[in-house]
C-alpha positions in Angstrom: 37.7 29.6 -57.3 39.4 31.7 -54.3 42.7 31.3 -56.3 41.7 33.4 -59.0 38.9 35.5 -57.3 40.5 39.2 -57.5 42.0 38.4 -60.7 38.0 37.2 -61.9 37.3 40.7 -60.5 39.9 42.6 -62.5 39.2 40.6 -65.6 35.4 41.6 -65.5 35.9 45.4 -65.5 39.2 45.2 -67.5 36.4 43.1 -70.1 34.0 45.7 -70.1 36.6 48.8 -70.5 37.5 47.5 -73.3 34.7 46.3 -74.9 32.8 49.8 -73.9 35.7 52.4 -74.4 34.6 55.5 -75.2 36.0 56.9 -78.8 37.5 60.5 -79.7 39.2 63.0 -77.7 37.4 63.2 -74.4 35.8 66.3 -73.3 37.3 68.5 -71.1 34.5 68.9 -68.3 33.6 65.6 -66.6 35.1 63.7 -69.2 35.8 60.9 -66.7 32.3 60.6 -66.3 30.4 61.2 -69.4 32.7 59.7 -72.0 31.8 56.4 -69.8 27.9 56.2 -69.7 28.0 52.6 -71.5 29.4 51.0 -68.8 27.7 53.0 -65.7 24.5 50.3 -66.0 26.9 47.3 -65.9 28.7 48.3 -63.2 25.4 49.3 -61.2 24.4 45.8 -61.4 27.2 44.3 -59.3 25.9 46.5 -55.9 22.5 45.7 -56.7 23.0 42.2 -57.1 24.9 41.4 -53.7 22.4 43.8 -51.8 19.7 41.4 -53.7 21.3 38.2 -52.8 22.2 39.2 -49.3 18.8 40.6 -48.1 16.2 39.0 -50.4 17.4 35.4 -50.4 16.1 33.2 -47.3 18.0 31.2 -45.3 16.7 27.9 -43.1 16.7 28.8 -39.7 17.6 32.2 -39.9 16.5 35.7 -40.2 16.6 36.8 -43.8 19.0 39.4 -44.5 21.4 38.1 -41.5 24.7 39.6 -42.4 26.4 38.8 -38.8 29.3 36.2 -37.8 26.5 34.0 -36.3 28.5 32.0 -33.3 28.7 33.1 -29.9 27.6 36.3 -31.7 23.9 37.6 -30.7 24.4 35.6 -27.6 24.6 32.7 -29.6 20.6 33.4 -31.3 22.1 33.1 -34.7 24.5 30.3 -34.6 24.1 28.5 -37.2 24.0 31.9 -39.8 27.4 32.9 -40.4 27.6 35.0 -43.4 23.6 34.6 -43.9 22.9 34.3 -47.5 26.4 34.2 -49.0 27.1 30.8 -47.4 24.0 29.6 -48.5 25.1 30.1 -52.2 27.9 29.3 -52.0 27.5 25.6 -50.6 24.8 25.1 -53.4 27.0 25.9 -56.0 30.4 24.8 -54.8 29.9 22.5 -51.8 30.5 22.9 -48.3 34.2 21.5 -48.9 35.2 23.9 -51.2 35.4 27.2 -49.4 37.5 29.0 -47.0 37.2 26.7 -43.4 39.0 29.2 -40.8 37.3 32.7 -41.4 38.6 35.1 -38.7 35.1 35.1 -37.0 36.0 31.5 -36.4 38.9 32.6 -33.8 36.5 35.4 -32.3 33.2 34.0 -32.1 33.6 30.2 -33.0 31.2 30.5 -35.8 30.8 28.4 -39.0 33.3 28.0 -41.6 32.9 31.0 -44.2 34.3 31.9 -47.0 35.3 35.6 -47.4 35.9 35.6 -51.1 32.6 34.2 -52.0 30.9 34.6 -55.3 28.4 36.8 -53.9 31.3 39.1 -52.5 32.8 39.5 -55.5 29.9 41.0 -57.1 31.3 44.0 -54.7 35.0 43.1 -56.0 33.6 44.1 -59.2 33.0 47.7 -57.7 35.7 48.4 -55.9 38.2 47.5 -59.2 35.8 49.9 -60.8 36.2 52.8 -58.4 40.1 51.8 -58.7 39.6 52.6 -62.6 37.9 55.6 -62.0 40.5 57.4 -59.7 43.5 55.7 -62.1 41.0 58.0 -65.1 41.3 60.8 -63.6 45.3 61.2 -63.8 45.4 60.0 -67.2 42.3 62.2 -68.7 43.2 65.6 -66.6 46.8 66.7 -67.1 45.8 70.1 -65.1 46.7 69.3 -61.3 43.7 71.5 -59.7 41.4 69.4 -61.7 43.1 66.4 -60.7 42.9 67.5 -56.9 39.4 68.5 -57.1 38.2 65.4 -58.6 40.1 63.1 -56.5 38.7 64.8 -53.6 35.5 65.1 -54.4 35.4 61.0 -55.2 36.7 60.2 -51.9 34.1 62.5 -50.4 31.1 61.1 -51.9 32.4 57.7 -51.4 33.4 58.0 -47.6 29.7 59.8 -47.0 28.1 57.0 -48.7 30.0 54.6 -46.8 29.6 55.9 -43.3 25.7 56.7 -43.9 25.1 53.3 -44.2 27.3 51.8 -41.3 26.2 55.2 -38.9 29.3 56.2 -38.8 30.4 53.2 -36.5 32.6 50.5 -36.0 29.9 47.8 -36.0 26.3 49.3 -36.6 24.5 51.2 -39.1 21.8 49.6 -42.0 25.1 47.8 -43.4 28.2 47.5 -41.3 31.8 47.7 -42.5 32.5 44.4 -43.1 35.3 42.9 -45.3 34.4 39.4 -45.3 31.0 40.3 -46.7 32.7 42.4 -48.7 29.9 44.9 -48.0 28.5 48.0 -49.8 29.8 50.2 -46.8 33.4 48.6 -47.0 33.4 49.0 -50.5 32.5 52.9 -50.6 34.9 53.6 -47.5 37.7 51.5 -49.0 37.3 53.2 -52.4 36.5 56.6 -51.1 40.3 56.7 -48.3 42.1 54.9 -51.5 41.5 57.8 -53.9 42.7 60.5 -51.0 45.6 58.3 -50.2 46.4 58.1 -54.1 45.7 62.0 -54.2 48.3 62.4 -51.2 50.9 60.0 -52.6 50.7 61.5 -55.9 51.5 64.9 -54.8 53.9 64.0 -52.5 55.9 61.8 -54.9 55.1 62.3 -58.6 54.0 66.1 -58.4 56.2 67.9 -55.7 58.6 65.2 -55.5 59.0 65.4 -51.6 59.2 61.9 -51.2 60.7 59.1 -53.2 58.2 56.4 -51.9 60.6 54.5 -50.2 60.7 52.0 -48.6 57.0 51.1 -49.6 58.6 50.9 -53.4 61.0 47.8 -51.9 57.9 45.9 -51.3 56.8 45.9 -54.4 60.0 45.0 -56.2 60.4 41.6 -54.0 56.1 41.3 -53.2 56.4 37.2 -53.8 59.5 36.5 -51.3 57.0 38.8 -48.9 53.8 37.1 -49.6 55.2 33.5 -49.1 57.8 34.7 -46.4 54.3 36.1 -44.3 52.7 32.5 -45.5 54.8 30.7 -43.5 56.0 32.9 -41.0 53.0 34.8 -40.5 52.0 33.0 -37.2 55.6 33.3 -35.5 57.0 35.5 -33.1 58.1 38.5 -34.0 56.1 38.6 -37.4 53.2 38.1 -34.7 51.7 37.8 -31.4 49.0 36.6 -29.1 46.9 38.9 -28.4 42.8 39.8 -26.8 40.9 38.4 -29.7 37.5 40.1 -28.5 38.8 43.7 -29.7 40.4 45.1 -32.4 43.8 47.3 -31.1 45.4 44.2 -30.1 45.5 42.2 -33.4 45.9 45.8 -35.7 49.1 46.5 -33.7 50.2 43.1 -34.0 49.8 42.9 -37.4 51.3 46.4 -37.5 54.3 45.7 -36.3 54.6 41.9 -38.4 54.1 44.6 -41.5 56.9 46.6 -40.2 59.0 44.0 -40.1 58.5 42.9 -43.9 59.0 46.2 -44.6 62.4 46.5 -43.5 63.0 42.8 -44.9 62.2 43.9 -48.1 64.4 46.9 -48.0 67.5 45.1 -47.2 66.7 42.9 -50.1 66.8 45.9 -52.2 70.0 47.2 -50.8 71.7 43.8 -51.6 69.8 43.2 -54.7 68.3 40.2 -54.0 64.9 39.9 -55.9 62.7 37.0 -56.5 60.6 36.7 -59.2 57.9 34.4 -60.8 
């Protein structure tokens, strides 16, 4: 199942956008919207049902709506409650020995085995693939590049608002925290919301102005197997990374900062020697 989770999350939208595509010439004002309003109540069912199965659904022993690492976490109150519900439904429909057993909370605050990309996460997968569709719309429907900035930015807007209303506008608080092994509604909106200003930005820079040539980010993607295998296996060696203070984040996001750089330049020399491996 965690094998062919993001593509199950692709497939559901790519399903229902074809199934519901609208018909006709689309309308000039908020055609990415309103040509769409089939598949706006389908999509609105994914959100509500993770926030339904995460805060409605008890679990033994532990508060209901629990959406902590459980552990040491809490001063150990809640060890035993790792993910909360998600666990929970996951177990019963899959078994204990057939999910992810070395989540990264495991590292930091010893908790239970987890797995990230449960079934109830990907009812958030759903989303975010949605939103992807959405800001991918919006250069194909608007051929005008003031519309195409405007919408783009006022998409990442909403999105990022949304998102940091509900985690406070923090690291770790707020109603629901920014949290990508739950895969939560606040990572999901913040996620979404800084991808379609980054696509704005790289679109402007590289296919409208023509500044920059996207190299060498376009390497990666021309060899992205030999990289994903290559960080596999080598992912937990010096130089591709370190040891570092598990208890905060700066030391494993430069760490795995400079293991990115590394693969970046890898793949780049591949490219200048045309070495590419394919599937």
């Amino acid at each position: 199942v965690a094998g062919s989770w993001d593509g199950a999350a692709a497939r559901a939208v790519a399903e229902m956008e074809e199934a519901l595509d609208a018909e006709g010439d689309a309308p000039p004002v908020f055609a990415d919207l309103t040509s769409y309003w089939r598949e706006w109540p389908w999509i609105a069912a994914a959100p509500v049902l993770w926030l339904s199965l995460t805060f409605l659904v008890e679990v033994p022993g532990c508060p209901t709506g629990y959406i902590g690492p459980g552990g040491w976490a809490e001063g150990g109150t809640h060890f035993n409650c790792t993910g909360g519900s998600h666990r929970i439904i996951d177990e019963a429909i899959f078994g204990p020995d057939h999910h992810f057993q070395h989540p990264t909370s495991l590292y930091v605050f010893n908790s239970m085995a987890y797995d990230p990309e449960g079934l109830v996460g990907m009812f958030n997968a759903v989303l975010l693939t949605y939103l992807g569709l959405i800001a991918g719309r919006v250069l194909v429907i608007y051929r005008n590049e003031a519309a195409r900035r405007l919408r783009l930015i006022a998409w990442g807007a909403v999105l990022c608002m949304i998102g940091g209303l509900l985690c406070g506008f923090s690291m770790n608080g707020g109603v629901i925290p920014v949290n990508k092994n739950l895969w939560s509604t606040s990572f999901v909106c913040v996620c979404g919301g800084g991808g379609c200003w980054l696509l704005l930005l790289f679109h402007e820079v590289v296919d409208s102005r023509k500044i920059w040539t996207g190299a060498p980010f376009n390497a990666v993607g021309m060899n992205s197997i030999a990289l994903y295998c290559g960080s596999s296996i080598l992912g937990g060696y010096f130089p591709f990374s370190f040891a570092t203070y598990r208890h905060d984040h700066a030391g494993p996001l430069f760490s795995n900062f400079m293991g990115t750089c590394i693969w970046i330049y890898i793949a780049s020399e591949m490219k200048k020697k045309q070495i590419f491996i394919k599937v």
